[in-house]
N, C-alpha and C positions, 0 to 999 in steps of 0.2 A: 802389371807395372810396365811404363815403357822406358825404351829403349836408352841408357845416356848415350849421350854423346860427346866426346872431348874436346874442346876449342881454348882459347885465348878469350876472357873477357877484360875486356876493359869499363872500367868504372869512372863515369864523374868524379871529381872529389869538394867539398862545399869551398875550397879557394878558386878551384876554378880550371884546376889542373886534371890529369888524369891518373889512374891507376891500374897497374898490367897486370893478370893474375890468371894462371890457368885452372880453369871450372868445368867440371861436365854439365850437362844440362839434358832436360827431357826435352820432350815436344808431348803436349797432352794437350788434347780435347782444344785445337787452333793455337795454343798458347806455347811460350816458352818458359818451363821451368827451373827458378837458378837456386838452389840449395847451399849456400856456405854456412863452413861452421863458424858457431861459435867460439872465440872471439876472431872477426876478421876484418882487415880493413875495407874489404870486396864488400860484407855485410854493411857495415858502417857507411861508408859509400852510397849503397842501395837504398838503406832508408831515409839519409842523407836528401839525396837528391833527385832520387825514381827513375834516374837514366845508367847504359850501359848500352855497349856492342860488344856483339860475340864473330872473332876472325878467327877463320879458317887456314893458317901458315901451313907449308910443307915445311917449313928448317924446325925441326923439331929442338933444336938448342935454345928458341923462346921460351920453350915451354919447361926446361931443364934449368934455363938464364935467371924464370924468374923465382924458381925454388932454391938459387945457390948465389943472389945478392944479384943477378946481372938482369937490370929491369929495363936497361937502355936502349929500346928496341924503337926504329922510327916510324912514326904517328904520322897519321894525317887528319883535319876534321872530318866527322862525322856529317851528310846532309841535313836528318833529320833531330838530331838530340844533339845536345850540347855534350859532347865528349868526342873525345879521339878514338881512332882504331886503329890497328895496323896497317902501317903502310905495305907492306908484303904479302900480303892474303889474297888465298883464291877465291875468298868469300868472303863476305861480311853480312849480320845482321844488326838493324837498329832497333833498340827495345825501350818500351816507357815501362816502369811499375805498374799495374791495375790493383793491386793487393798483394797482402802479406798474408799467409799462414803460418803463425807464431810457432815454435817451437824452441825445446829449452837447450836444444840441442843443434838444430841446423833448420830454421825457418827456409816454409820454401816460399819465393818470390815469383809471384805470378806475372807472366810481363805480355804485354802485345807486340807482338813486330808490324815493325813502323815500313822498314822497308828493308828487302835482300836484292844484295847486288851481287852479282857472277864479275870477275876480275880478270883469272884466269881460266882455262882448261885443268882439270884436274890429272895428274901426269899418271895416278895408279899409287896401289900402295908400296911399302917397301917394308919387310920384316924387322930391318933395324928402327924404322922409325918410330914404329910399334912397339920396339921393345924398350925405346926411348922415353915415349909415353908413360909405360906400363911403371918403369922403373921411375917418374915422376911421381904416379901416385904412390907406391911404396916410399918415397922420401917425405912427401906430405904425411905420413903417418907413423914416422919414427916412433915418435912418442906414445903409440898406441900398439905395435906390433914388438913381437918378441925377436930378439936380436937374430935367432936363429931360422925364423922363418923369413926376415927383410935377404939373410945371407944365400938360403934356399931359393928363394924368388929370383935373387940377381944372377945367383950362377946359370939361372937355367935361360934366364933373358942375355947373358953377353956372348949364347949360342946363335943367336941373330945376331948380335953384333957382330960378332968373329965371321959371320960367312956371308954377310951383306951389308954392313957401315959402309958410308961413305966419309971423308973429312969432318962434315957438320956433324954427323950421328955419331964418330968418336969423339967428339970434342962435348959433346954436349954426355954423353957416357962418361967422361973421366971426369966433366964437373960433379955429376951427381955420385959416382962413388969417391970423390975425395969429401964430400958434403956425409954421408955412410963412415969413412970415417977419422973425420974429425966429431961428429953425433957419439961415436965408439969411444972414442979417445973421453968426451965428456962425461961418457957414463962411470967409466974406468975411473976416474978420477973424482968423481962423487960420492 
């Protein structure tokens, strides 16, 4: 199996507009593969209309913005596909659909890249931005992980926060554990 990789897709949507969603994605056999579950607007999107760009941002608070309501992040067109992408990335790829492999669970979307542009230099990683990431996809799976390993996972990622955050990577940290929980508070109350 290869490798995901974490980015910012944006999606067409059939009025015309865009949609922000952070997705991992493979690279197999020349192709880009995008996996969303079921039900998602990123999916819906995709079959929708067959286009999508996948950007590369370092402010990892995109990626946290758009798991805790803050999708307001600025766009620019796309050359090749009718959709928008990030306007802050040090990367960007354009993808058309080739095929779908159905699944009842997370079909994967087989896509071509159309074209990859370089933006910026890429600056190096940073431990908090990682842990920023990592604690996105634990928020995407409230619903599916037990309270006490979401609590296990976090404590052990705001060790990278505590000793390499910057502004953005706290700020983008405190959206995602007040989203943990006010999730706590619903359960509690259910």
């Amino acid at each position: 199996m290869s490798m995901i990789l974490e980015a910012i897709l944006t999606t067409a949507t059939p009025d015309g507009g865009t949609h922000i969603a952070p997705l991992g994605f493979r690279r197999e056999n020349g192709y880009i593969v995008l996996s969303p579950f079921h039900p998602s607007r990123t999916l819906d999107n995709l079959r929708a209309t067959g286009v999508a760009a996948i950007s590369h941002p370092t402010d990892v608070r995109v990626f946290a913005g758009c798991l805790t309501g803050r999708r307001d992040w600025p766009l620019v067109p796309c050359t090749q596909v009718t959709c928008g992408r990030l306007a802050d990335a040090l990367s960007h790829s354009e993808l058309i659909v080739e095929r779908i492999e159905e699944d009842a669970v997370r079909p994967r979307f087989i896509c071509r890249e159309l074209i990859h542009a370089n933006h910026e230099a890429f600056p190096g990683h940073n431990r908090a931005q990682a842990a920023v990431i990592e604690a996105c996809i634990l928020i995407s799976r409230l619903g599916m992980l037990p309270a006490d390993k979401v609590k296990q996972e976090m404590d052990y990622l705001a060790i990278a926060i505590g000793k390499t955050a910057g502004p953005r990577e706290l700020e983008a940290w405190n959206w995602l554990k007040e989203k943990i929980d006010a999730h706590r508070q619903q359960e509690q109350a259910a």
